[in-house]
C-alpha positions in Angstrom: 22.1 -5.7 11.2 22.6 -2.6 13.0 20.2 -0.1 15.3 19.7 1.4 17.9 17.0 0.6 21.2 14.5 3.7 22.7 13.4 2.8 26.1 11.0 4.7 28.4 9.3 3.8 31.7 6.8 5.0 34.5 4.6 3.7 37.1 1.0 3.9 36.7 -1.3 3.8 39.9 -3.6 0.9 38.6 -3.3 -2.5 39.0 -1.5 -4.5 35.6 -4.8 -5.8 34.6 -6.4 -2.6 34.7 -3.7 -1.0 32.8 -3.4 -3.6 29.8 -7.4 -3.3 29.2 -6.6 0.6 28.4 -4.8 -0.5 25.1 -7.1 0.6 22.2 -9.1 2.6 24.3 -7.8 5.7 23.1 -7.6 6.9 26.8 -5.1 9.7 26.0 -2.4 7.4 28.2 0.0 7.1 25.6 1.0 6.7 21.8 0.9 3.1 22.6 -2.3 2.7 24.4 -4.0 5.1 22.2 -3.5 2.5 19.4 -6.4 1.2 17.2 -7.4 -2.1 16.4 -10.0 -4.9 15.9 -8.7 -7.6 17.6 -6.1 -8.3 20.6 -4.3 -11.3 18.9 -1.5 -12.6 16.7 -1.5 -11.4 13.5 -3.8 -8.5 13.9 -2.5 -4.8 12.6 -2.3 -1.7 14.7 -2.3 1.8 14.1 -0.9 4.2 16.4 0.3 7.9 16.4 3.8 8.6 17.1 4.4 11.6 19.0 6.6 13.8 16.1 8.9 17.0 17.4 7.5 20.3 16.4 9.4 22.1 13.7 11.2 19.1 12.7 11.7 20.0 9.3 12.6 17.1 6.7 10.3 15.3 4.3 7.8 14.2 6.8 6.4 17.7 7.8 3.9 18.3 4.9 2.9 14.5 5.0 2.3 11.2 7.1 2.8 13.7 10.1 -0.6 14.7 11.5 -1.1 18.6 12.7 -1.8 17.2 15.9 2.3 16.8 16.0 1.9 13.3 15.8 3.3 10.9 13.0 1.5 7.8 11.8 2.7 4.6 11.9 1.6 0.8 11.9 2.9 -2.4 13.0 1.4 -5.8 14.0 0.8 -7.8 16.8 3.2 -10.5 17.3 2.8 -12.2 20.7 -0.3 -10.9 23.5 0.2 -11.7 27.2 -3.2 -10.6 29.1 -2.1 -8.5 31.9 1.7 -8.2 31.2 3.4 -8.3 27.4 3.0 -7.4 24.1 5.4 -7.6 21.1 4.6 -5.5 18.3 6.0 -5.5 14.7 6.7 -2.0 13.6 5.7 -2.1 10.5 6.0 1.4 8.7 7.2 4.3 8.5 10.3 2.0 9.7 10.6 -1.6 10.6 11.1 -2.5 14.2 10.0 -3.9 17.3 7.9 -2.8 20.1 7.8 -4.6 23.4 5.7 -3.7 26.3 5.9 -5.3 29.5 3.5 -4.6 32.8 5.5 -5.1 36.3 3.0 -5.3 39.2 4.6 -2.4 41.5 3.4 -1.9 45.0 -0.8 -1.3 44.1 0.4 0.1 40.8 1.9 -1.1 37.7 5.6 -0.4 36.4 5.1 0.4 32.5 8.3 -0.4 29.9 8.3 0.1 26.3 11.3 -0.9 24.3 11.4 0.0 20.6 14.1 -1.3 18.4 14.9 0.7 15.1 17.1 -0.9 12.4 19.5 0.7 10.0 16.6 1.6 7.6 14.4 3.5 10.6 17.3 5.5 11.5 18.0 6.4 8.2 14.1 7.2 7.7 14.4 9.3 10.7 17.2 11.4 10.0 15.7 12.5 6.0 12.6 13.4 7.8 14.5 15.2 10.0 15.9 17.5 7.2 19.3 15.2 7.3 19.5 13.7 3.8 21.3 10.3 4.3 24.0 9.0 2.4 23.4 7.0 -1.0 24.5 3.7 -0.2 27.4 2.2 -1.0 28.6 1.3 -4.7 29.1 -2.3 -5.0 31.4 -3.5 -8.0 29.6 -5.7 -10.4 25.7 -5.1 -9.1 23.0 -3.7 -11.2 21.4 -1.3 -8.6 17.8 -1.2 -8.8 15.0 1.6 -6.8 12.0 1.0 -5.0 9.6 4.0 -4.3 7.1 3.5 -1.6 4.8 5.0 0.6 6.3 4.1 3.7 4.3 6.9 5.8 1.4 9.2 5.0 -2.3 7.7 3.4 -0.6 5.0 1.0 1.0 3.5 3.8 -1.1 0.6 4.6 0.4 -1.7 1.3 3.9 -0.4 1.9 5.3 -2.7 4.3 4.2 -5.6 1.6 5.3 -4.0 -1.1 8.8 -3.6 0.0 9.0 -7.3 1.3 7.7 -8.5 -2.1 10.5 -6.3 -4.3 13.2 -7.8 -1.9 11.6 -11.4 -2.2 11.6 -10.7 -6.2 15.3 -9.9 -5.7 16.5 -12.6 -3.8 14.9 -14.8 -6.5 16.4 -13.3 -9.0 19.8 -13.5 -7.5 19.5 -17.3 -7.1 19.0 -17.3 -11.0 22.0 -15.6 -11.9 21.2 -12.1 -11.2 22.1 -9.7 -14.3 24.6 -10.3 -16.5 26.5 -12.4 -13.5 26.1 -9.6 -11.6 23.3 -9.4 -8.6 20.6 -7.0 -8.2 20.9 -4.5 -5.8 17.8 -3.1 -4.3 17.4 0.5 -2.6 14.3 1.8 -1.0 12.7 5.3 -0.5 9.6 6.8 0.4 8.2 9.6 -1.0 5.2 10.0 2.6 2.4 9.8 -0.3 3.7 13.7 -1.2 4.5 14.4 -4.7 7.1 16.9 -3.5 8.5 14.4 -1.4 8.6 11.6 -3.8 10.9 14.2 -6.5 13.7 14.4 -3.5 13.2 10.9 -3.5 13.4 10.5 -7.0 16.6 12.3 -7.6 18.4 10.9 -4.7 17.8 7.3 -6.1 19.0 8.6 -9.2 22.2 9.3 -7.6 22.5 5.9 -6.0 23.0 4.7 -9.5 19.7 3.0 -9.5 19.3 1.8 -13.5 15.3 1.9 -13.1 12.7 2.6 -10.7 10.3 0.5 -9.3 6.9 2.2 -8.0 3.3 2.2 -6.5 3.3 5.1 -5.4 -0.1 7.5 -6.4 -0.4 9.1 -9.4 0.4 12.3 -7.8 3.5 11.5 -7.0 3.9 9.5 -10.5 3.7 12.5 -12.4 6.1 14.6 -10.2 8.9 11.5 -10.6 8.1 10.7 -14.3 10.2 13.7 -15.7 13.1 13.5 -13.3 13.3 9.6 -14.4 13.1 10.6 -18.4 15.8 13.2 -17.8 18.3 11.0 -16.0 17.6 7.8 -18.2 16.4 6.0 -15.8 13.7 3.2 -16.5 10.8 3.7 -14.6 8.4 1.5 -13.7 4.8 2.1 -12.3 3.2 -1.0 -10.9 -0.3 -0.2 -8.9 -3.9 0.3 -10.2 -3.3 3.4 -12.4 -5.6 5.8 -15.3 -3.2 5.2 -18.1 -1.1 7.6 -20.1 1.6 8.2 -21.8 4.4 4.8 -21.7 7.8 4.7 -24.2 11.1 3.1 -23.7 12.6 4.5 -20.3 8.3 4.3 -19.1 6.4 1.4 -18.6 2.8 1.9 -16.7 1.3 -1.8 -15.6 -1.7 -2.5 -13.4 -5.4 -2.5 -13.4 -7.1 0.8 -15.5 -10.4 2.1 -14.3 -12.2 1.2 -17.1 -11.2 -2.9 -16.8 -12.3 -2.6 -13.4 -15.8 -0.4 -13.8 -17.0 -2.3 -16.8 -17.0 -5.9 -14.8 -18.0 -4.5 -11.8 -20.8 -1.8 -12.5 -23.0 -3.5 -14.3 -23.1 -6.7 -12.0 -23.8 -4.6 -8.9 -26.5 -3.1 -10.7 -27.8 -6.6 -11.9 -27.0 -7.8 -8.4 -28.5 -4.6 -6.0 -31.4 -3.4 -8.3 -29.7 -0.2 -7.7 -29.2 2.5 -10.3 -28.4 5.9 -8.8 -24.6 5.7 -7.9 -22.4 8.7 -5.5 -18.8 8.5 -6.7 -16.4 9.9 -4.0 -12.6 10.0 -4.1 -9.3 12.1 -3.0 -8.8 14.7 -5.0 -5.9 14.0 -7.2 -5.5 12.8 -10.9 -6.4 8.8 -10.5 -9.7 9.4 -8.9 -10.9 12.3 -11.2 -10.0 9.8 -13.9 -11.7 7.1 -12.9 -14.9 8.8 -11.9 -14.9 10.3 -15.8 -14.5 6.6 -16.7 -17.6 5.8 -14.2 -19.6 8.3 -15.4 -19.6 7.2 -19.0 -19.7 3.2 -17.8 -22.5 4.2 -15.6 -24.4 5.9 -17.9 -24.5 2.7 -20.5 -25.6 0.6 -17.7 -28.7 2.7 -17.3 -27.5 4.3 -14.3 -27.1 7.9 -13.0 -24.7 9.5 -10.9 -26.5 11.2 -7.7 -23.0 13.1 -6.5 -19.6 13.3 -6.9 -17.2 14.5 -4.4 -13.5 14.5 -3.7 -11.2 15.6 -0.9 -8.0 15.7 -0.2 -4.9 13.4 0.6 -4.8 12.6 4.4 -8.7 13.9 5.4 -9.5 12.3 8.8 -13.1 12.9 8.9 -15.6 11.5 6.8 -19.2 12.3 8.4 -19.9 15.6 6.1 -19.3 13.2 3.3 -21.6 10.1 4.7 -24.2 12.9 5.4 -24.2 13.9 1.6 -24.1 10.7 0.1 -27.2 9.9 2.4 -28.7 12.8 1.1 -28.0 12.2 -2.3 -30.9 8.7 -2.2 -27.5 6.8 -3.6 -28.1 2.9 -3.9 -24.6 2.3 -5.1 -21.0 4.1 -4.3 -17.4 4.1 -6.5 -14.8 5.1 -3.8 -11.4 6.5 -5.0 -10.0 7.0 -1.9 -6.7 5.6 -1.2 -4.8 3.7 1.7 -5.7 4.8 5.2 -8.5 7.5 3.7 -10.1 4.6 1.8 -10.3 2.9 5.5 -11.6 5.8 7.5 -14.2 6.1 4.8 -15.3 2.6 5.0 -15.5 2.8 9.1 -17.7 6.1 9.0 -19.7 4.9 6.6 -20.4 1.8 8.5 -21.1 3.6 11.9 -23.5 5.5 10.4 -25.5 2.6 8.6 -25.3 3.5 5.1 -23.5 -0.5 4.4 -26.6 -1.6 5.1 -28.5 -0.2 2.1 -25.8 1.4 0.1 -23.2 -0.9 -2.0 -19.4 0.3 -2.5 -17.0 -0.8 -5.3 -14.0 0.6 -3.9 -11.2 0.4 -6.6 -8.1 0.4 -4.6 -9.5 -1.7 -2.0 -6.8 -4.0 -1.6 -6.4 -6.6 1.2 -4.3 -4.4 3.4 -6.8 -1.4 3.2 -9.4 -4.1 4.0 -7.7 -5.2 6.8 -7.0 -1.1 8.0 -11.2 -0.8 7.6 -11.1 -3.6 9.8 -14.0 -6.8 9.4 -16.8 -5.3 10.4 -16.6 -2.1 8.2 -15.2 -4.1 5.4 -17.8 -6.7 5.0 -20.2 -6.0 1.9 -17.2 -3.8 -0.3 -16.4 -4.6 -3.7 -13.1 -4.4 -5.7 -11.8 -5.9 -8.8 -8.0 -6.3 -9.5 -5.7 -8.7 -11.5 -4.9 -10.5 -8.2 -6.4 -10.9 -4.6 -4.6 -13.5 -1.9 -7.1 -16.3 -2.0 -6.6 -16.4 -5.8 -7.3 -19.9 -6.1 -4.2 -21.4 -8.5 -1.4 -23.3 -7.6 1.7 -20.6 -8.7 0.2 -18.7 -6.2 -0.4 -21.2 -3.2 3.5 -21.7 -3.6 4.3 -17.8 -4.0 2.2 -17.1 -0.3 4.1 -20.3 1.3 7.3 -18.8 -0.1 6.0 -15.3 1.8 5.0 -16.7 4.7 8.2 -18.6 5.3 10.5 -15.8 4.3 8.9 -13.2 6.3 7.0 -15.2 8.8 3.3 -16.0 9.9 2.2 -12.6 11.1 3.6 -10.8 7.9 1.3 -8.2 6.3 -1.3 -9.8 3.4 -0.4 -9.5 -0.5 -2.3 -7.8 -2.8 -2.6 -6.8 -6.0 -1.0 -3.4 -5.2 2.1 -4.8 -3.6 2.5 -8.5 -5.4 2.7 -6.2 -9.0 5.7 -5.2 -7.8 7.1 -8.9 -7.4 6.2 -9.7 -11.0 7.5 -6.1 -11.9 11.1 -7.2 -10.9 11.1 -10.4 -12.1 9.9 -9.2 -15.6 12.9 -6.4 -15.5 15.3 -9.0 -14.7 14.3 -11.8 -17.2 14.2 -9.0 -20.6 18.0 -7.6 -18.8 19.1 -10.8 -19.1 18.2 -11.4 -22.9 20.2 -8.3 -23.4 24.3 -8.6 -23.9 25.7 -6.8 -21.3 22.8 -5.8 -19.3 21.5 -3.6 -21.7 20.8 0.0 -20.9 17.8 1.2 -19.1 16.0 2.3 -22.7 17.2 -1.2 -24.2 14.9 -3.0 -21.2 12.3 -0.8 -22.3 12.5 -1.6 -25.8 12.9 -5.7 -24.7 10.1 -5.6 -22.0 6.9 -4.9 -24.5 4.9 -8.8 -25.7 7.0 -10.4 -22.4 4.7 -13.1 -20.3 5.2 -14.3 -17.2 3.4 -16.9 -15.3 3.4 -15.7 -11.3 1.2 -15.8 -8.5 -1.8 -14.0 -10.7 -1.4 -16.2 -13.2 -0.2 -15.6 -16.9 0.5 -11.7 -17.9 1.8 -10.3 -20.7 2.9 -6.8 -21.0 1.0 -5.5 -24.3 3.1 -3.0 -24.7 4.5 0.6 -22.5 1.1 1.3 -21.3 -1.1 -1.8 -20.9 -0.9 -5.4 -18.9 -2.5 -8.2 -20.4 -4.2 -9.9 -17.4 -7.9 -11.7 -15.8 -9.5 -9.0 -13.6 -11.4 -10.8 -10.5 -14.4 -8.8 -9.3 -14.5 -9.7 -5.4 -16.2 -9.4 -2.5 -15.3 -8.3 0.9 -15.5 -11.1 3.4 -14.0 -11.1 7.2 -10.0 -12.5 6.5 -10.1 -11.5 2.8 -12.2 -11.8 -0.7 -14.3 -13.5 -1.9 -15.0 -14.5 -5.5 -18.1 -13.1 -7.6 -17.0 -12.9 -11.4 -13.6 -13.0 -13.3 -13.3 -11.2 -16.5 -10.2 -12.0 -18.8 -7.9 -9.7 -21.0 -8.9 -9.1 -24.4 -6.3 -8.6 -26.9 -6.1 -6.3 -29.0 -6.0 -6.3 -32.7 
C-alpha cells in the first residue's frame, strides 16, 4: 500500500505533562489538541477539526468543511502514553494514522505529529480539491461493484464501518467463488452527505464500470443518485433506515421504515413514561419530514399529541434555540430525525441543559456509532429501534463481530444496523448474480433479488420485494458501551 507521511513540529514552553493534559481541552493549541472526546483510552473515538485551505474548491467546499475553514474528521485512539505518545486511527474523511510524541526540551516540550495518508486519502484529497481522480483500473474477468458513503460531512460517523463491512462482504464473497468465476471488485466514493456531491459521485462510479451501487447515504442524496443510476442501468441499492418509495428492477430500497420503528416504539414509551405530549425535531430533508408525518398519525392513535415540530438543516452546530423550545413546548417525549454528527450534538445539548432527565427521546437513526459520537453520558436514556444492534444476542452474529474484530482489529469502529445492512446487501447481490448464467445483467439481479432470504448477523431476512425487508425490529435502550434490550417486534408478512 502506498501514501504519503505529513510531519510538523514545534517547541512548546511547558513542561510534557503540562502539554498532554491540553488534549481535549479545546485550548485553541491545535487541530489535534482541540480534539473532543469522552475518554483518554484505547478504543475511544475522537473528533477533530482539520485545518482546510480557503478557496479550495472540489467537492468538500459546500459540505463536511466547516465555515470556520476547518474540515471534520474522526479517528480513534489506538495506544495513550500519559505525558509522551499517542497513536490515533484516522478514521474518516480518509484512513490513516496519527502519532504524536512529546520530547522533554530544555523547560519546554518538543511537539511532533506524523500523519500517514494512504492511497485512498490522497485520492479523497485531491477530488476535494477540484482534481477528479482517475477511475480505477479495469481488471479482466471482475464484476466491479460501488459503494457510496458519507465519508465526511454529518453522516460521517457510520462511514468508516460501513466501508469495512462492504469490503469484509466482498472478501467473503470472493472465497465462495465470486461471480460467475470472476471476483468482485469493490470501489468507494463519498458523496460529503451533499446531494450535489453524491451525483458527481454517482456518475464517476458509473464510469468505473460499477454493475450496481451499494448505498447508505441520506435520502437527500438518494434521490439525487436514483435517476443517474436508472439512466445508466446500473442496480442500485439503498441499504440504511429509509421512508420508502418507489423500488423496480435496476432499484431496490431495504432497511428499517418509520412506521415499523414508531409503531413498536411510541406506544411502549408512552406505556413506559406516562407521557403523552411528544416534540418531534429533525434535519430538514425528505427522511425526517417523512417520518414525523408517520409520527404524527402513530402518535395520534396512541392518545398522544404533538407539542412542536421543528427541523433544521444538514450540518447545524448549535442546538440550544432548539432545547429552549422543546422546554417550552411542556414535551414529556421527543422523536429526533437528526442524523450522524447532528443527531450527536443534539443529544449533548440536550443533556447539558437537563431536559434527559424528564424528557424521553426515540431517536430513529440512533445507531451505535452516533451513540458512541453523543458520548455515554448524553447517550444514556435514548431510544431506537432497528433490525439489528451489536449486542444482538444470536450466535450468526457472535461469529460475524469475531470475524470484524479479527479482520479489522480490537479498536475498530462498532456495527450497526446502518453499516452491517450493507454486509448483507452484498452478500444478497452476490448469491441472486450467481443463480444467474453469466452474471446476469444489472436488471436480471433485480428481477432475481425479490422473496431472497439470508440468515446473517440480524438473523433471517427476506427481501419482500423492491421496496420492503422482511426483518425483527428490536426496540433498545441506550446504555453506556451500547444497547440494551426492551421489546422485539417481528415482520409480518403480507398477504
Amino acid at each position: 500500500m502506498g501514501g504519503i507521511f505529513l510531519s510538523e513540529e514545534t517547541r512548546v514552553n511547558a513542561p510534557p505533562g503540562e502539554v498532554f493534559a491540553l488534549f481535549g481541552q479545546d485550548a485553541g493549541a491545535g487541530w489535534l489538541f482541540d480534539a473532543a472526546f469522552d475518554a483518554l483510552r484505547p478504543g475511544a473515538v475522537v473528533r477533530f477539526r482539520i485545518p482546510w485551505p480557503a478557496g479550495s474548491g472540489g467537492d468538500g467546499a459546500p459540505a463536511g468543511c466547516g465555515g470556520d475553514g476547518t474540515l471534520e474528521a474522526t479517528g480513534r485512539i489506538v495506544s495513550v502514553r500519559p505525558g509522551s505518545r499517542m497513536v490515533l486511527a484516522h478514521e474518516t474523511p480518509w484512513r490513516g494514522r496519527v502519532v504524536c510524541t512529546l520530547t522533554p526540551d530544555g523547560g519546554g516540550t518538543r511537539v511532533r505529529v506524523v500523519a500517514e495518508i494512504d492511497d485512498s486519502g490522497i485520492a479523497w484529497l485531491l477530488a476535494r480539491s477540484g482534481h477528479e481522480p482517475p477511475g480505477p483500473a479495469a481488471e479482466p474477468g471482475s464484476h466491479p461493484v460501488g459503494l457510496l458513503v458519507s465519508l465526511s460531512g454529518s453522516a460521517s460517523v457510520f462511514a468508516a464501518a460501513s466501508e469495512n463491512l462492504a469490503r469484509m462482504a466482498v472478501e467473503e464473497a470472493n472465497a465462495d467463488g465470486g461471480v460467475c468465476g470472476g471476483p468482485l471488485r469493490l470501489v468507494v466514493a463519498d458523496d460529503a452527505t451533499d446531494a450535489r456531491v453524491g451525483a458527481r459521485r454517482m456518475r464517476w462510479l458509473v464510469r468505473a464500470g460499477c454493475r450496481a451501487v451499494f448505498t447508505n447515504v441520506t435520502s437527500a442524496t438518494f434521490a439525487a443518485i436514483e435517476p443517474i443510476a436508472r439512466a445508466a442501468g446500473v442496480l442500485l441499492i439503498y441499504t440504511p433506515v429509509n421512508e420508502g418509495g418507489r423500488g423496480g428492477h435496476g432499484l431496490l430500497r431495504l432497511g428499517e421504515r418509520p412506521a415499523g420503528q414508531l409503531s413498536l416504539a411510541v406506544p411502549y414509551l408512552m406505556r413506559d413514561s406516562g407521557g403523552r405530549r411528544w416534540f418531534l425535531a429533525g434535519n430538514d430533508y425528505v427522511w425526517p419530514r417523512a417520518s414525523n408525518r408517520q409520527a404524527r398519525r402513530i402518535i395520534g392513535a396512541a392518545g398522544g399529541e404533538v407539542a412542536g415540530e421543528r427541523y433544521a438543516a444538514i450540518g447545524t452546530r448549535r442546538f440550544e434555540p432548539l432545547v429552549e423550545e422543546i422546554e417550552r413546548s411542556r414535551a414529556d417525549l421527543v422523536v429526533s430525525t437528526f442524523v450522524g454528527a447532528d443527531e450527536a450534538l443534539f443529544e449533548r445539548a440536550c443533556h447539558a441543559a437537563g431536559l434527559r432527565a424528564r424528557v424521553r427521546t426515540l431517536s430513529l437513526a440512533l445507531d451505535e456509532a452516533t451513540r458512541e459520537h453523543a458520548g455515554d453520558a448524553a447517550g444514556a436514556g435514548l431510544y431506537t429501534a432497528f433490525g439489528y444492534y451489536q449486542q444482538l444476542p444470536i450466535a450468526a452474529n457472535r461469529a460475524f463481530l469475531a470475524r470484524y474484530r479479527e479482520r479489522y482489529g480490537p479498536v475498530a469502529p462498532p456495527v450497526s444496523s446502518i453499516s452491517e445492512s450493507v454486509y448483507e446487501a452484498v452478500h444478497l447481490y452476490a448469491a441472486a448474480a450467481r443463480g444467474i448464467r453469466g452474471g446476469g445483467e444489472p436488471a436480471e439481479i433485480g428481477r432475481a433479488l425479490p422473496g431472497s432470504t439470508l440468515r446473517g448477523p440480524r438473523g433471517r431476512i427476506r427481501v419482500a420485494g423492491h421496496d420492503r425487508l422482511e426483518q425483527d425490529l428490536h426496540l433498545v435502550r441506550a446504555v453506556p458501551g451500547g444497547f440494551a434490550h426492551e421489546a422485539t417486534a417481528e415482520p409480518k408478512p403480507r398477504p
